[in-house]
C-alpha positions in Angstrom: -24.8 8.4 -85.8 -24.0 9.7 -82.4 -20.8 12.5 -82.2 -20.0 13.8 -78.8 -17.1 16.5 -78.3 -16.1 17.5 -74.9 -14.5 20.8 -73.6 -13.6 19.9 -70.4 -10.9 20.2 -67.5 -10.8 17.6 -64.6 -12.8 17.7 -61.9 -10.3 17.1 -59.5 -8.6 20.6 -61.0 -11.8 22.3 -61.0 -12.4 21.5 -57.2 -8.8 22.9 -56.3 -9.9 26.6 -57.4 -11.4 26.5 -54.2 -14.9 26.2 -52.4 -17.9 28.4 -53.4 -16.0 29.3 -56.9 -14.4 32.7 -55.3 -11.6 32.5 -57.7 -11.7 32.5 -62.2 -13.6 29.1 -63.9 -12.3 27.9 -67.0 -14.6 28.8 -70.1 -18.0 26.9 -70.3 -17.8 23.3 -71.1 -20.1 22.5 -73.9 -20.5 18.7 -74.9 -22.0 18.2 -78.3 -24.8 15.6 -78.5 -26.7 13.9 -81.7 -28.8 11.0 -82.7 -31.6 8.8 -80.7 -32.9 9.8 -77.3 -30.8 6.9 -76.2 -27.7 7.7 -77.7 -27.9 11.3 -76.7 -28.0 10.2 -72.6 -26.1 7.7 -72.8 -23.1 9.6 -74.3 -23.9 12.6 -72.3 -23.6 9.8 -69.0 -20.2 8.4 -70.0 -18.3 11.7 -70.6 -19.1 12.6 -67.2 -19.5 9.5 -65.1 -17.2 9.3 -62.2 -18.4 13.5 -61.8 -22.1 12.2 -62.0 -21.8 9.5 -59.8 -20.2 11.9 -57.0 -23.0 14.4 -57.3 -25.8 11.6 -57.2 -24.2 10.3 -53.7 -24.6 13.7 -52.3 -27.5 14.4 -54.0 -29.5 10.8 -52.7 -27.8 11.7 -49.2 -29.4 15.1 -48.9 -32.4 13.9 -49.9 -32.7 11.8 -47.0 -31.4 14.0 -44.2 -33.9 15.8 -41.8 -32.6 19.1 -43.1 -34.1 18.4 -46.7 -37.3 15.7 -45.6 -38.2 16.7 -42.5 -37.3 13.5 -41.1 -34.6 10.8 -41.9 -34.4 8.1 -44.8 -32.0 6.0 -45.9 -30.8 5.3 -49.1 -32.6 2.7 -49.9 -36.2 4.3 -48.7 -35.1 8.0 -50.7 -34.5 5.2 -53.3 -37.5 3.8 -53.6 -39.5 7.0 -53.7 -37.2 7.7 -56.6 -38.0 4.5 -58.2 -42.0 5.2 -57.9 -41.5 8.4 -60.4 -40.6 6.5 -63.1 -43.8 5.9 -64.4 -44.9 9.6 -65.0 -41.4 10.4 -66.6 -42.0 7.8 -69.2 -45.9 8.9 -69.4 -44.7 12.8 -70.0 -42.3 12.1 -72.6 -40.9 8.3 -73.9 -38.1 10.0 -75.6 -36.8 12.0 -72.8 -37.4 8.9 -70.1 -34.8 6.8 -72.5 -32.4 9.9 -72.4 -32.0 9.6 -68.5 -32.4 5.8 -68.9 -29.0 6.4 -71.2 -27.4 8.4 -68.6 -28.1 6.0 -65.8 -26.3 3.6 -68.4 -23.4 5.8 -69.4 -23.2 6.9 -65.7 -23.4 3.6 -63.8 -26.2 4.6 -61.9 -30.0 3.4 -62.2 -32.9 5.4 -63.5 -33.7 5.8 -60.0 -30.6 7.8 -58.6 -31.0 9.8 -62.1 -34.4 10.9 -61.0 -32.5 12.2 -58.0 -29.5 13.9 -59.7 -31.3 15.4 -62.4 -34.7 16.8 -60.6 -33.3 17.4 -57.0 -35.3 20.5 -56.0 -38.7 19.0 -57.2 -37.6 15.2 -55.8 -37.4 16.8 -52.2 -40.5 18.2 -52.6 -42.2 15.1 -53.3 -39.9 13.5 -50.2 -41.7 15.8 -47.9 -44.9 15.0 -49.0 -44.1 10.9 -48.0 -42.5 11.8 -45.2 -45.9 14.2 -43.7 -45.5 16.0 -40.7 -44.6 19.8 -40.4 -42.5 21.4 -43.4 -38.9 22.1 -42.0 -38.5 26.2 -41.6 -35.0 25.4 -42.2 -34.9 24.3 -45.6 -32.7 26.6 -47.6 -34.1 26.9 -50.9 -33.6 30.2 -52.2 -32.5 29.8 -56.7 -32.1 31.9 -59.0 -33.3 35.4 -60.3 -34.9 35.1 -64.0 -36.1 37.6 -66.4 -37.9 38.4 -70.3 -37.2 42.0 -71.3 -39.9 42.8 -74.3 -38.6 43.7 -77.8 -39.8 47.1 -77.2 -37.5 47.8 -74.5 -35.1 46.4 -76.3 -34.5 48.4 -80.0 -36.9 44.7 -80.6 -35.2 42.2 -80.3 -36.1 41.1 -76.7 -34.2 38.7 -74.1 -34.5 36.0 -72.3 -31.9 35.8 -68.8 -31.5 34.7 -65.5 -29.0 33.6 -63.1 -29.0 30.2 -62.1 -28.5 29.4 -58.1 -28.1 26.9 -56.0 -26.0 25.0 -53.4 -22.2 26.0 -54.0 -21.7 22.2 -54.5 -23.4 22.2 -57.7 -21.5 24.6 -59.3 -19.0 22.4 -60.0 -21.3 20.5 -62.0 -22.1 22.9 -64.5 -22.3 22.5 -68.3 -23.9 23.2 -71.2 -25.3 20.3 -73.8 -25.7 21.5 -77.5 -27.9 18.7 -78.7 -29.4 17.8 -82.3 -31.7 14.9 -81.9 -32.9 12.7 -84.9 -36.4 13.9 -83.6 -37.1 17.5 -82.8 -35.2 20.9 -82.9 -31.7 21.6 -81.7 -31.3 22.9 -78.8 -28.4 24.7 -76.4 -29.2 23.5 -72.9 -27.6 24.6 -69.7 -27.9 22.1 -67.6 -25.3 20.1 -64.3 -24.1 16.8 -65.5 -26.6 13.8 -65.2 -29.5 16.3 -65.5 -31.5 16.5 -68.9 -31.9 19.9 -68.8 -32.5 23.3 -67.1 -33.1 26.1 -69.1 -32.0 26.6 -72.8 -33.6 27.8 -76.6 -33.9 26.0 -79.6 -33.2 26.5 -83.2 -36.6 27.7 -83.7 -36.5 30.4 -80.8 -38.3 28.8 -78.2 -36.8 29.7 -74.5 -37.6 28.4 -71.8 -36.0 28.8 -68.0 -37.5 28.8 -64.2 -37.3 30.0 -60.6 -37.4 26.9 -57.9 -40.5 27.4 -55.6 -41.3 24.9 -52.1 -44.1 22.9 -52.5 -46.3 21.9 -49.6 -48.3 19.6 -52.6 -45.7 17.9 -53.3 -46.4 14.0 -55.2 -45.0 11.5 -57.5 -44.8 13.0 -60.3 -42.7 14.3 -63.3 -39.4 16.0 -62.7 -39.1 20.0 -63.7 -35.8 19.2 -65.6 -38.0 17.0 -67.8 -40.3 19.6 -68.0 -38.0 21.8 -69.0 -36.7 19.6 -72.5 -40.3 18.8 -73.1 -41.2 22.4 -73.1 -37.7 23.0 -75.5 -39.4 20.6 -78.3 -42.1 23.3 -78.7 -42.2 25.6 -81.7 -43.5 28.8 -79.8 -43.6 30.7 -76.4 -47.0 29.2 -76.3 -46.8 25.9 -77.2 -44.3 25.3 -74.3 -46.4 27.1 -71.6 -49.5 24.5 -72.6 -47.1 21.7 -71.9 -45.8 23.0 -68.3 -49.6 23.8 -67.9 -50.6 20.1 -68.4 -47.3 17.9 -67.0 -47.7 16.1 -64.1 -45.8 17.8 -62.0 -44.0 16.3 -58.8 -42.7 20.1 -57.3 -42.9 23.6 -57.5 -41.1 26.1 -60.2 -42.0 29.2 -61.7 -41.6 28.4 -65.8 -40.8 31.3 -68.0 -41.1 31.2 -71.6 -40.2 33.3 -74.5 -39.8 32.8 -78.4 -38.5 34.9 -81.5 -42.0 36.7 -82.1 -42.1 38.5 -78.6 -44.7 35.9 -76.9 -43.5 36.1 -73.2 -45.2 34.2 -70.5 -44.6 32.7 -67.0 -46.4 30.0 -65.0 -45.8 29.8 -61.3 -46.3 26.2 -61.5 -47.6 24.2 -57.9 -48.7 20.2 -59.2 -52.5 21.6 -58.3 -52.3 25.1 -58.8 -50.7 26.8 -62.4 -51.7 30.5 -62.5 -49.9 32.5 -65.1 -49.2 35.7 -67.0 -48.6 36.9 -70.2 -45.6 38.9 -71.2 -47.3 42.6 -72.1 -45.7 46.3 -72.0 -42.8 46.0 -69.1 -40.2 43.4 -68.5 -41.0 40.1 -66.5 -39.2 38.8 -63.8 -39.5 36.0 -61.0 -37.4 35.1 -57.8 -37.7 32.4 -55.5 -41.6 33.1 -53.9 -44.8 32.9 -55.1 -46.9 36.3 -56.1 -50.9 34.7 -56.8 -52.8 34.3 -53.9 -53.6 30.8 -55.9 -49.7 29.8 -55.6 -49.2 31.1 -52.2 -51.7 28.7 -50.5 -49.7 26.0 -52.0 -46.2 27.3 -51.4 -44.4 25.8 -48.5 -43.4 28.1 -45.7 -40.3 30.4 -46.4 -37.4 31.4 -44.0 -37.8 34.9 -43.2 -34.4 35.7 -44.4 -34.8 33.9 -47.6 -37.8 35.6 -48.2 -36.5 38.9 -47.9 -33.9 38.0 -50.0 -35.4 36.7 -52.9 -38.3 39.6 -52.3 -34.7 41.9 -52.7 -33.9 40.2 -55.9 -37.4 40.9 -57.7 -37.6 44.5 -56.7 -33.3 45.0 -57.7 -34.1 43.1 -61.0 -37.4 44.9 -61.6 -35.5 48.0 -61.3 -32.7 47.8 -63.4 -35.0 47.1 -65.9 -37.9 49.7 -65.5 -35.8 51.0 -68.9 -36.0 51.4 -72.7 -32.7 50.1 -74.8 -31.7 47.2 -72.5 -28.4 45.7 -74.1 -27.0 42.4 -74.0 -24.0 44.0 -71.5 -27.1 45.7 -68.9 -27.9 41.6 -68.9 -24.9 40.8 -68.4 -24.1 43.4 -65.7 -27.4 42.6 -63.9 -26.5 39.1 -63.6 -23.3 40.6 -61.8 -25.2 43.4 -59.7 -23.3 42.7 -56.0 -26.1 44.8 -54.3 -28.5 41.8 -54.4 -28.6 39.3 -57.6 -25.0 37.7 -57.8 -25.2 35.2 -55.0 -21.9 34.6 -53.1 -21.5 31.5 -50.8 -21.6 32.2 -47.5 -22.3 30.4 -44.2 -24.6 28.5 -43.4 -26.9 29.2 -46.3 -24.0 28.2 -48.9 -26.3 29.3 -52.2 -24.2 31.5 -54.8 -24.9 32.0 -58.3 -23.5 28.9 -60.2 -23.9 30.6 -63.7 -26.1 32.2 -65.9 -27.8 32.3 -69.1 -28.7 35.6 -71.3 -31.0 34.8 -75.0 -32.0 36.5 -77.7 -34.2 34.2 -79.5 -35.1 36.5 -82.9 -31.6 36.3 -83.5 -30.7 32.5 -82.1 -28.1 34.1 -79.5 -26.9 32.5 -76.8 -24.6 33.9 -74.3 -23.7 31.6 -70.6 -21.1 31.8 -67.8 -19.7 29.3 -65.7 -19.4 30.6 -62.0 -19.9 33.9 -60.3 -21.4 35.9 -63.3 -19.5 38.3 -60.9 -16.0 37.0 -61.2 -16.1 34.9 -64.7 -16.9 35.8 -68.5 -19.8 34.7 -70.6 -19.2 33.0 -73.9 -21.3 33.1 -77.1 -22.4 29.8 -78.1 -23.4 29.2 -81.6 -25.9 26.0 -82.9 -23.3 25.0 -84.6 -19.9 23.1 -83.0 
């Protein structure tokens, strides 16, 4: 049997606190999912469908503009391209393909408009690659600053964190799915509505989270927000790097994983190049640029202002944590650091820091904010409602 409880305010309240989410976010909403893999989207699709279908129009229409592609498509053609990923969704994972098969259902979209919605930053990717030509320098990609502090610099019990950027228009899309499927762990997932997931840990400790990264190898392929759930269905750190390591990946992300026992790792993850490391003495931590000579030649080219930015954000993040006894509140205040790692919206880039997420997988904690880390308060969430 399916149950699904909502916290939520209205979007058309949320979107009168003002662009780029400068003033205080309610608390987290948190929607509460259970049963089959189609039960589970399609509830998660009708509790938010008028919001989901106003971020897939903007979402489709960026796709097509000559900012994101390179060159110009209309819906129909972003469409289609869309349409032609199905078949490695449903080859990576049947149960997840009928979960965004459900939200296109609950939602009133198709499956094809979920791809878009739910994988944007790997789906443009793979829009550049059908499109050819030169790789536009403009392109404004610059997500997220993501960590794994070992138990050993952490009185052992190690964490999992990172902020989670993007456009200022997705912020108001944020929310967090606490899911108990009839097959496979629970999980807490931190996601934007019509999107399966984005970074989370389950009830066995398993985290997983990412960095986005430009692909110049962009293809068809499978969506990192899949990627991400399938990786969440694995029992260790491990386990979930293998399956990033073999999906069929459409895009670029760095993956970081993480579990209970103190196995770190992180893949900087091209569709024909996967290098990785493991987790050893010293924290971890990833930005928005590839740091393997094997990744670079794949990586598309970088705005030299993004670049120094996210390059800013590794060595910031890499400092505060060159440090024994890291807390939960040093995570929480790193996510807020205004000297580099909080993101405010401003013009014409537009990125801030939507949220973030902070995990302690030996003891199953979970702590996420809504917003500016900088200007709103994280909430505990518990695997139980």
């Amino acid at each position: 049997m399916l149950f699904g409880k909502i916290t939520t305010v209205s979007l058309a309240l949320r979107r009168s606190f003002g662009q780029n989410g400068r003033v205080r976010r309610p608390p987290l909403r948190i929607l509460d999912l259970s049963g089959s893999p189609e039960a589970i989207g399609y509830e998660h699709g009708s509790a938010y469908a008028d919001e989901i279908r106003i971020y897939t129009d903007e979402r489709v229409r960026l796709a097509g503009s000559e900012f994101w592609a390179g060159g110009r498509l209309d819906r129909a053609e972003v469409l289609d391209i869309a349409h032609s990923c199905l078949p490695a969704h449903e080859a990576h994972s049947a149960d997840l393909y009928a979960e965004m098969c459900g939200i296109a259902q609950g939602a009133g979209i198709t499956p094809a408009e979920a791809v878009v919605v739910g994988g944007f930053t790997d789906f443009v990717d793979t829009v550049r690659s059908v499109v050819g030509g030169p790789h536009p320098l403009e392109v404004q990609e610059d997500d997220c600053t993501a960590f794994i502090v070992p138990d050993a610099r952490a009185g052992g019990q190690g964490f999992y964190g990172q902020t989670w950027d993007m456009h200022d228009s997705a912020t108001d899309h944020v929310i967090l799915l606490r899911i108990r499927p009839d097959n496979g762990p629970a999980a807490l997932v931190f996601t934007t509505t019509g999107c399966v997931g984005q970074l989370g840990m389950n009830e066995a400790g398993t985290c997983v989270g990412i960095n986005n990264l430009a692909a110049a190898d962009g293809c068809r392929g499978v969506m990192w927000t899949s990627v991400v759930r399938d990786a969440l269905a694995r029992a260790s750190a491990a386990e979930a790097r293998d399956a990033i390591l073999q999906a069929n990946l459409a895009g670029a992300h760095s993956f970081l994983t993480f579990d209970g026992s103190g196995d770190g790792h992180l893949i900087e993850a091209f569709p024909t190049a996967r290098p990785f490391e493991k987790l050893e003495a010293n924290a971890l931590v990833h930005t928005n640029h590839a740091l393997w000579d094997e990744a670079l030649a794949r990586q598309a080219p970088k705005e030299k202002s993004l670049m120094a930015n996210s390059a800013r954000r590794l060595k910031r993040a890499q400092e505060l944590l060159d440090r024994d006894g890291v807390t939960v509140d040093d995570l929480m205040a790193l996510t807020r650091d205004n000297e580099a790692i909080c993101q405010v919206s401003t013009p014409p880039i537009h990125i801030e820091s939507s949220g973030a997420a902070i995990m302690r997988p030996r003891t199953l904690d979970f702590w996420a904010v809504w917003g500016l880390p900088s200007r709103n308060d994280f909430v505990h969430v518990s695997f139980a409602p």
